[in-house]
N, C-alpha and C positions, 0 to 999 in steps of 0.2 A: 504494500500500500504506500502510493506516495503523499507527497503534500496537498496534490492536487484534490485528491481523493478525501483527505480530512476536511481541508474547505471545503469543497462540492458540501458536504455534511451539517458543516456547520453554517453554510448560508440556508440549506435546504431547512435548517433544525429553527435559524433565527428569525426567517421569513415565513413561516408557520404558526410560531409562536406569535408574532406581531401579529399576526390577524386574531389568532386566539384570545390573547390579550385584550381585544378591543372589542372584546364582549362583555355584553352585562352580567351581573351575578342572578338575573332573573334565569337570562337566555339557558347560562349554565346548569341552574337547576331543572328548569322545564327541559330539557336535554337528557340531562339526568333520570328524571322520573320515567320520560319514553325510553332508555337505556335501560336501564332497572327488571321493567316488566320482559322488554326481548330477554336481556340475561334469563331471566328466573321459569321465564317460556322452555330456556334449552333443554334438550331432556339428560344432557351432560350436569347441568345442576339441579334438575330433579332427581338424577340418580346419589349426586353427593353426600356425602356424607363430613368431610372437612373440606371447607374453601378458605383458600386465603385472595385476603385483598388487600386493599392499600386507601388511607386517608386522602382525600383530593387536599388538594395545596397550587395555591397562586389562581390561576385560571383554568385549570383542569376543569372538566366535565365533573359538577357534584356525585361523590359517589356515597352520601350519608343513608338515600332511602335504599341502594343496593345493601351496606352494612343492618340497617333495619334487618331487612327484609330474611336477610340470609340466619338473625338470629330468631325473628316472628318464627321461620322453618323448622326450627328445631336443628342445627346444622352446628358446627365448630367452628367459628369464625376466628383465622389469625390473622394477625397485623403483625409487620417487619417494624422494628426499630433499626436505623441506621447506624453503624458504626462509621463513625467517617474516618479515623486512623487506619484501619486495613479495607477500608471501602468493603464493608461488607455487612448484609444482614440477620439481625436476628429475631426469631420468630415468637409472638406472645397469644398465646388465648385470650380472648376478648369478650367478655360476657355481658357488659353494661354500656353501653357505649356513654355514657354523661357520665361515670363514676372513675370507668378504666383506663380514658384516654388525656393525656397531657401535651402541651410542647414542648417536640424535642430537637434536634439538629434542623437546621435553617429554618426553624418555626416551622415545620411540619408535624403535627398531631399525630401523636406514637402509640400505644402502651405503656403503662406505668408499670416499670420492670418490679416497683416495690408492691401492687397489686395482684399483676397478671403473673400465671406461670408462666416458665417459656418452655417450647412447645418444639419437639421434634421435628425436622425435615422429613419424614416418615409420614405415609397415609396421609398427602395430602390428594385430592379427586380431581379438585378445580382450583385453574389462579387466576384472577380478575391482573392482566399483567400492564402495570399503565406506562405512557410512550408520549413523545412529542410529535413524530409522525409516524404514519403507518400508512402502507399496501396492498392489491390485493391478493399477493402472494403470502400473505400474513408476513412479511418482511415490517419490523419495527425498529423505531430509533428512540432512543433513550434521552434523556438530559446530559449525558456525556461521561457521566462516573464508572459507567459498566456494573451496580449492584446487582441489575436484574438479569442480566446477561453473566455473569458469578452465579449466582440463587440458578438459576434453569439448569444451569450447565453442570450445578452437582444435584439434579433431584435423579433419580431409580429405583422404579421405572420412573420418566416422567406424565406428570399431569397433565389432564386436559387444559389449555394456556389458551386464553382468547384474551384481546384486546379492545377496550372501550375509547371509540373515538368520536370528536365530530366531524360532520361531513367534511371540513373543510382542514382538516389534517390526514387525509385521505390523497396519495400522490401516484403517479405512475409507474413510479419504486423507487424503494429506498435503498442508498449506497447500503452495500450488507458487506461486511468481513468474514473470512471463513470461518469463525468462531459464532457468528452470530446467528440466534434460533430462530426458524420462522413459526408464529402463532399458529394453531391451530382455527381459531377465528376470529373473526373481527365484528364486534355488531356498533352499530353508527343509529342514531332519532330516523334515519330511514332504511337500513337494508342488515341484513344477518351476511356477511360474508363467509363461506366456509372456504378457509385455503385447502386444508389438508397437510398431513405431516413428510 
């Protein structure tokens, strides 16, 4: 990979986000609540039994009524807490969402390691896995740290991984590196993408 190749990335990554960004917090959650119900339609999270997901932060697609929803189910809901010294994540059970969750690294909303247990990389079903842009070869791009590209690449077997996008982070593809996974699916407020693995 040359230089070339990291920029293409990183204009692709900051020119996506600016349009993101320039959304309301209304738009994001009415997004959200139509993202939510497609997830919970899949019959990949009706068969689950643990899912993990992730706190939305900055202009992400709200994902509070997916975390709802997935404990309303009766389901194992984990959240990552960030380690940012060896960039890597660790994983907490999450039973309350207003009791068990705090801020943690760059003001992103964690697990409280002093409430929740932490929680096996084992037997997880499903991962809600979130991106700055994504394809419709389930090809995704990250924020640029690699945590969730680390997390994927030591689960076994792995899990069903789909990504929650807006339409408008949705591209014709995304520079990928031979390390990097493609999603199993992609659902957007208008379409279920299924890539395949």
């Amino acid at each position: 990979m040359n230089d070339t190749f990291f920029l293409r990335k990183k204009e692709l990554r900051e020119s996506v986000l600016g349009k993101r960004d320039a959304l309301d917090r209304q738009t994001l959650a009415e997004a959200g609540k139509v993202v939510c119900a497609r997830l919970c339609s899949l019959p990949e999270y009706v068969r689950a039994k643990v899912v993990l997901a992730y706190t939305s932060f900055r202009s992400e697609m709200d994902t509070l009524t997916f975390l709802s929803q997935v404990l309303h189910d009766g389901k194992t809901l984990l959240l990552p807490r960030v380690n940012k010294l060896d960039k890597t994540l660790s994983l907490y059970q999450v039973k309350d969402l207003g009791r068990d969750l705090v801020p943690g690294a760059w003001g992103i909303i964690e697990p409280d390691p002093g409430v929740c247990p932490q929680a096996q990389f084992s037997g997880i079903d499903f991962i809600l896995v979130p991106g700055s842009v994504f394809d419709l070869r389930g090809g995704r791009m990250g924020y640029g740290a690699g945590f969730y590209d680390r997390l994927l690449a030591s689960l076994e077997p792995r899990p069903f991984c789909v990504g929650a996008a807006l339409d408008l982070q949705m591209v014709d593809e995304v520079p990928m590196e031979p390390h990097d996974l493609f999603l199993d699916l992609i659902v957007t407020p208008t379409s279920i993408l299924k890539c395949g693995r």
